[in-house]
Rosetta silent file (secondary structure, phi, psi, omega in degrees, C-alpha in Angstrom):
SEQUENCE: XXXXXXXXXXXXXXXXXXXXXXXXXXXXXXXXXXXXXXXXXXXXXXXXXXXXXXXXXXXXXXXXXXXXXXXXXXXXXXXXXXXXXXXXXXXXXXXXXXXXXXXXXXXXXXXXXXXXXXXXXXXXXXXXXXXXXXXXXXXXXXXXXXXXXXXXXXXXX
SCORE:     score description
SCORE:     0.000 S_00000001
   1 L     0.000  -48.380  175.665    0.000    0.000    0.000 S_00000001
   2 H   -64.087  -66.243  161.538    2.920    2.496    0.958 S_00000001
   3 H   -12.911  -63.373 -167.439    5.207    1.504   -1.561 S_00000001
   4 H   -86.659  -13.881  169.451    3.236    2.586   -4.443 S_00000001
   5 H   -88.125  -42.759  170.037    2.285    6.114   -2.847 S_00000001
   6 H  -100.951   12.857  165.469    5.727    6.817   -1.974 S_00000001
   7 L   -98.911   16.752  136.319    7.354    6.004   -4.695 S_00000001
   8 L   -29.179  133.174 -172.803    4.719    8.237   -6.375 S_00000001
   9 H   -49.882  -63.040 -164.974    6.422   11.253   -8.853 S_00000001
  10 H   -42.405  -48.786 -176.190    4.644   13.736   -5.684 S_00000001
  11 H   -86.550   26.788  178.869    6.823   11.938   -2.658 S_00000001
  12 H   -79.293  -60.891 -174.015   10.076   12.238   -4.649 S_00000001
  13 H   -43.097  -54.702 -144.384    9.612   16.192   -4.198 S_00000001
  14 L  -140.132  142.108  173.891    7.890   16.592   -0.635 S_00000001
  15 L   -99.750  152.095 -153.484    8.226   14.642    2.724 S_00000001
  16 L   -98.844  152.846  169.106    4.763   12.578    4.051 S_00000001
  17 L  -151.762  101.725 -179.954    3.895   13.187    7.580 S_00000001
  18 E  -133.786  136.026  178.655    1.522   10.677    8.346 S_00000001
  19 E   -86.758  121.732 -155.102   -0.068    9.725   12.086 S_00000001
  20 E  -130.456  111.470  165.120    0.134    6.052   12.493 S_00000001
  21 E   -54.269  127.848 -172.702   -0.842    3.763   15.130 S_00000001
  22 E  -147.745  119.387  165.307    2.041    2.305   16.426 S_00000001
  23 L    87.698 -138.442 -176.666    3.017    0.553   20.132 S_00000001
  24 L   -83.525  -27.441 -162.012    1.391    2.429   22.774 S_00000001
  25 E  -112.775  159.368 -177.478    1.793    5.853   20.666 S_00000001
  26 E   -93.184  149.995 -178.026    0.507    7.720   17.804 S_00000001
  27 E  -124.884  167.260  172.532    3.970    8.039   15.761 S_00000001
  28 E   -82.591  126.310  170.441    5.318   10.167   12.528 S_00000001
  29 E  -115.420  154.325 -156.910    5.792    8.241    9.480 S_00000001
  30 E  -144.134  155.632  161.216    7.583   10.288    7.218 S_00000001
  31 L   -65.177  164.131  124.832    9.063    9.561    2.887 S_00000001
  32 L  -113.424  120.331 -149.397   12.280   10.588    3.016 S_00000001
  33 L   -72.081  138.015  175.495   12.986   12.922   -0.357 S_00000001
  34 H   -14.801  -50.000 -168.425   15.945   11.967   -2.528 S_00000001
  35 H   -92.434   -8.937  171.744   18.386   14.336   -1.586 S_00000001
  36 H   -73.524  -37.146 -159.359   18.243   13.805    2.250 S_00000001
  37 H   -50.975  -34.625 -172.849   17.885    9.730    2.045 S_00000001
  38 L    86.824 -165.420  127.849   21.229    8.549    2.371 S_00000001
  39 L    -0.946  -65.678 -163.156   21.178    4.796    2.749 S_00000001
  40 L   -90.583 -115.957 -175.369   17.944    4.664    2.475 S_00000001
  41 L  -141.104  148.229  155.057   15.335    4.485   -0.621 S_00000001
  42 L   -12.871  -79.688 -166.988   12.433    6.229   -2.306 S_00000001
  43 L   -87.967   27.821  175.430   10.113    3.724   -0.560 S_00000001
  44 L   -63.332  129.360  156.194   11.223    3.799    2.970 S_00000001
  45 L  -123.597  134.785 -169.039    8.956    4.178    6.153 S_00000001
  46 E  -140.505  112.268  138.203   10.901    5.387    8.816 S_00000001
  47 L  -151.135  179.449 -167.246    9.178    5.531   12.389 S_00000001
  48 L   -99.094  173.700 -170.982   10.514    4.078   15.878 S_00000001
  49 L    87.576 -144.365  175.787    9.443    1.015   17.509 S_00000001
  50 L  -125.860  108.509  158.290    8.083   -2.031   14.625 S_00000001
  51 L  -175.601  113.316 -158.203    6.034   -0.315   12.880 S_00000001
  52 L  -173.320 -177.624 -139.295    4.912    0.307    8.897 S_00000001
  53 L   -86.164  -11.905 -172.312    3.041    0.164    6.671 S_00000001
  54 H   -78.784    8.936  166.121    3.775   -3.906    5.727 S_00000001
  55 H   -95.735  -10.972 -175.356    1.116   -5.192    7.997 S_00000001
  56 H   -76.006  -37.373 -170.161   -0.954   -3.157    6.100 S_00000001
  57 H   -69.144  -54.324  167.978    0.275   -4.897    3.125 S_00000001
  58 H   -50.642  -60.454  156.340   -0.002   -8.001    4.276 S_00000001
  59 H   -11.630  -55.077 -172.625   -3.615   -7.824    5.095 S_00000001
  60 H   -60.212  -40.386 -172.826   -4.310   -6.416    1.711 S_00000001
  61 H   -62.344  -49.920  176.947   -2.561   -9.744    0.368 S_00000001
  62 H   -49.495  -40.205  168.590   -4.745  -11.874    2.624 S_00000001
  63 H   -61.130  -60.733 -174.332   -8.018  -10.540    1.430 S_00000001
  64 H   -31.021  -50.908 -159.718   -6.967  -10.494   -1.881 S_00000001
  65 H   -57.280  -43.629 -173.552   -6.004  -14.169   -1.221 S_00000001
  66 H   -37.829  -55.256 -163.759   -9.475  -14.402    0.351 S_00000001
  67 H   -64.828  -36.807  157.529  -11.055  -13.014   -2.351 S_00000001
  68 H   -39.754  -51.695 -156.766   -9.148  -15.480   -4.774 S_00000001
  69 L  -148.707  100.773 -175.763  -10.002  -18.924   -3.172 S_00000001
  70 L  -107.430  136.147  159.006  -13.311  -18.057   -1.171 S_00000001
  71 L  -164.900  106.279 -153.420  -14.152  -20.530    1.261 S_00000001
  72 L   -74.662  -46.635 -143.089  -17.318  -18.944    3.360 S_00000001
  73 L   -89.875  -27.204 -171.999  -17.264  -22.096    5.914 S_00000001
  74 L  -118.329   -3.030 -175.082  -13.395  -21.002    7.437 S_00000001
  75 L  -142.311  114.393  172.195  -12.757  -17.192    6.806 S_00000001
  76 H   -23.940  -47.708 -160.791  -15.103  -13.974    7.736 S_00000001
  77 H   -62.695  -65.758  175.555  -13.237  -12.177    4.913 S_00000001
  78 H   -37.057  -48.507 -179.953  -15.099  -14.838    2.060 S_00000001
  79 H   -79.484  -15.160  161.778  -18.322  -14.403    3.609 S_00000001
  80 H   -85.276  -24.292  146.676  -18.657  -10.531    3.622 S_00000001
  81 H   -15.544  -80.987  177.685  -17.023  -11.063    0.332 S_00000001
  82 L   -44.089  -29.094  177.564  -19.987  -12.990   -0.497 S_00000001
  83 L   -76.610  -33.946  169.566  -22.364  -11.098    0.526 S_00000001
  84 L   109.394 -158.568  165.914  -21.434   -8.214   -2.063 S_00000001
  85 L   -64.769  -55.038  122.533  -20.715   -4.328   -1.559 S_00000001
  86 L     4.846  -67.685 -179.742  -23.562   -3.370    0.211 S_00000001
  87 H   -82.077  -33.266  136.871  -22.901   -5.711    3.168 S_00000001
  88 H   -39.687  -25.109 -173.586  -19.636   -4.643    3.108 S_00000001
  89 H   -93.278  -26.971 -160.757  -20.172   -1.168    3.147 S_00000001
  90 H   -86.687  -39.602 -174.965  -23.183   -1.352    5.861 S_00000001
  91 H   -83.469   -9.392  174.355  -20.223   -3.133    8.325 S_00000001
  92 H   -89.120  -27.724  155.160  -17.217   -0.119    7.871 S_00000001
  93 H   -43.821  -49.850 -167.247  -20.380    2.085    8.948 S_00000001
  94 H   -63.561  -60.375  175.068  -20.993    0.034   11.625 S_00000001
  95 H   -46.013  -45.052  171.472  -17.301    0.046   12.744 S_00000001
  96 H   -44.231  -62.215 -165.097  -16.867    3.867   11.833 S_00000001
  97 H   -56.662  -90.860 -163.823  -19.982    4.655   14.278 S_00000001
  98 H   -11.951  -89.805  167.282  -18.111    2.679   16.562 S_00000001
  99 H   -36.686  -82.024 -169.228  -14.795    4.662   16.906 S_00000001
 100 H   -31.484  -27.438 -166.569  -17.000    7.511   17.325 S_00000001
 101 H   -86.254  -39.980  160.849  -18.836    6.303   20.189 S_00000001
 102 H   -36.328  -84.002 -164.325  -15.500    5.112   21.655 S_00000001
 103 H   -61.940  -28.569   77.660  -14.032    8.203   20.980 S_00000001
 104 L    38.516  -51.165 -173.746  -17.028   10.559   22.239 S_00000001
 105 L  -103.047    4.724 -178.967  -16.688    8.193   26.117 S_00000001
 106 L    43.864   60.884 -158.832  -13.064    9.286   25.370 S_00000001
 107 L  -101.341   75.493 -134.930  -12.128    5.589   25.549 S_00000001
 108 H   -91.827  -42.045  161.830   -8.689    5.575   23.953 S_00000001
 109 H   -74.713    0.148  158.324   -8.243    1.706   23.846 S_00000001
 110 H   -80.381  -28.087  170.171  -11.496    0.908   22.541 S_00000001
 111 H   -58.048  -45.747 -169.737  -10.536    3.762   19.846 S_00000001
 112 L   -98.704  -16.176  169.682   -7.620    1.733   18.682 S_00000001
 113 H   -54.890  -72.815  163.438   -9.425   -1.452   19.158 S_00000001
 114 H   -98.195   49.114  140.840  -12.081   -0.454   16.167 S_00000001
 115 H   -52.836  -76.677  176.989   -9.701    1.419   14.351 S_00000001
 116 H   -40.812  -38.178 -178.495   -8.337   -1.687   13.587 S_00000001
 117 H   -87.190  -20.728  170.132  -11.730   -3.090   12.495 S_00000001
 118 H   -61.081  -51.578 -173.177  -12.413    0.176   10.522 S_00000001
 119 H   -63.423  -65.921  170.266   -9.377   -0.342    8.750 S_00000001
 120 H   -14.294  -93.430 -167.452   -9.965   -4.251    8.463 S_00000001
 121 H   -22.746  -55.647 -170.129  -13.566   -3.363    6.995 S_00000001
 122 H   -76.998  -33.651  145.044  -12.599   -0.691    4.586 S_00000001
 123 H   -91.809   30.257  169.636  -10.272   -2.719    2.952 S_00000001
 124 H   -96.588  -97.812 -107.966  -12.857   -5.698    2.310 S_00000001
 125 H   -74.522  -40.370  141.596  -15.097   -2.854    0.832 S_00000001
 126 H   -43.553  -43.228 -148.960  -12.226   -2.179   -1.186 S_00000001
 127 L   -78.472  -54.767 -176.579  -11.454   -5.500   -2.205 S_00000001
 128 L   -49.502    2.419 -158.068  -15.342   -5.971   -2.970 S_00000001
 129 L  -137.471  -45.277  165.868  -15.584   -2.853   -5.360 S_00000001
 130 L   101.759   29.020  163.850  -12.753   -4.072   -7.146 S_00000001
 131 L   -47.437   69.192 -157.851  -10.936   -0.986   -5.496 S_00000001
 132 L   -83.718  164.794 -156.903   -6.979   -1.586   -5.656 S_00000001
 133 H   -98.359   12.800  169.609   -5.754    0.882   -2.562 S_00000001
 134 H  -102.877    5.712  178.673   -3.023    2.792   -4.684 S_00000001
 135 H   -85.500  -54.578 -170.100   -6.244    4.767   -6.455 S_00000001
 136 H   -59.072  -47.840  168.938   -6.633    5.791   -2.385 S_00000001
 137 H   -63.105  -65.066  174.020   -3.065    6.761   -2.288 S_00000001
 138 H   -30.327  -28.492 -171.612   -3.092    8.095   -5.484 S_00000001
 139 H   -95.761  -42.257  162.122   -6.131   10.782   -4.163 S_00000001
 140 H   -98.668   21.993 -177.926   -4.433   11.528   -1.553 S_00000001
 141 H   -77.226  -71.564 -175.425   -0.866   12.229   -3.329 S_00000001
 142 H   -24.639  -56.018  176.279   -3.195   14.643   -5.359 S_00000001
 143 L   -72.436   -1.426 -168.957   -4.428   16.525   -2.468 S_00000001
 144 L   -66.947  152.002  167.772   -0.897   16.671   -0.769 S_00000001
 145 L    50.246   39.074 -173.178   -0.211   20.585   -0.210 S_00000001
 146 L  -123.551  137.773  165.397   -3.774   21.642   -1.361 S_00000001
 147 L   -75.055  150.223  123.949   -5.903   22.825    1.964 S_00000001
 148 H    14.335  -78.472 -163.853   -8.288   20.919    3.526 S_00000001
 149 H   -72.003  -52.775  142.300  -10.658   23.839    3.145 S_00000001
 150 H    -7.144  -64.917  166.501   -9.625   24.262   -0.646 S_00000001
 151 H   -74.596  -26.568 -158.388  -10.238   21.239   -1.512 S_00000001
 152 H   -82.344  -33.916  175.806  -13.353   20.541   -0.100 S_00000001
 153 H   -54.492  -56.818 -151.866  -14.529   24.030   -1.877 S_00000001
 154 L   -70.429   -1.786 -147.817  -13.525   22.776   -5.487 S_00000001
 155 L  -103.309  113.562  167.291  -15.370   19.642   -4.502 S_00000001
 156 L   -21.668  137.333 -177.695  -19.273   19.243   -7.151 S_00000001
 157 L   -97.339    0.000    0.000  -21.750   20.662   -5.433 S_00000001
């Protein structure tokens, strides 16, 4: 998932500042642009503890895998699969409202708890849409260094 956003033409240019659960803490994950890197590479995530963006990755492969060789009787992923786009879509609501309610009792481990299933969720919804997750990176590479408030104006009314 990271990979293909930062080795996007935009994070060659500009460094990424992204908040990422990681450990106990929210942490900085940052690109690091060509002429600073050093050692490393174009697609480096650099934050401290174990923590990046390859669990992220993995995941994506397991659904994918899921999605591949469905078998409804052993993996949750096949059967909301199965179910279509809709039923996918109805459970990252459910999970969204969730973090909300969580965050709202100002419950900070229940917050990180369905994070995780928000994230989980949203890429099933992806998978199920036939959604690969570098069009989401790509969208936001676009929007890097455009405001918030900008953007949302230029946004069809």
């Amino acid at each position: 998932l990271a990979q293909a956003w930062l080795s996007s033409p935009a994070m060659h240019t500009s460094r990424l500042l992204l908040g990422a659960a990681c450990g106990s803490g929210l942490v900085a994950l940052h690109a690091v642009p060509p002429r600073a890197r050093g050692t490393a590479t174009a697609t480096s995530v650099q934050c401290h503890e174990e923590c990046s963006f390859s669990r992220l990755d993995r995941l994506w492969q397991t659904i994918q895998g899921r999605q591949q060789n469905p078998d409804t009787s052993r993996s949750w992923v096949s059967r909301l699969l199965s179910k279509g786009p809709d039923k996918c879509a109805q459970k990252v609501g459910e999970e969204a409202t969730e973090v909300c309610i969580e965050a709202a009792a100002r419950r900070t481990e229940g917050v990180v708890k369905e994070s995780a299933d928000l994230i989980f969720h949203l890429l099933v919804l992806w998978a199920s849409l036939g959604i690969d997750p570098k069009a989401i990176l790509d969208e936001l590479a676009r929007r890097e260094g455009t405001s918030g408030v900008e953007e949302k104006a230029s946004r069809p009314k």
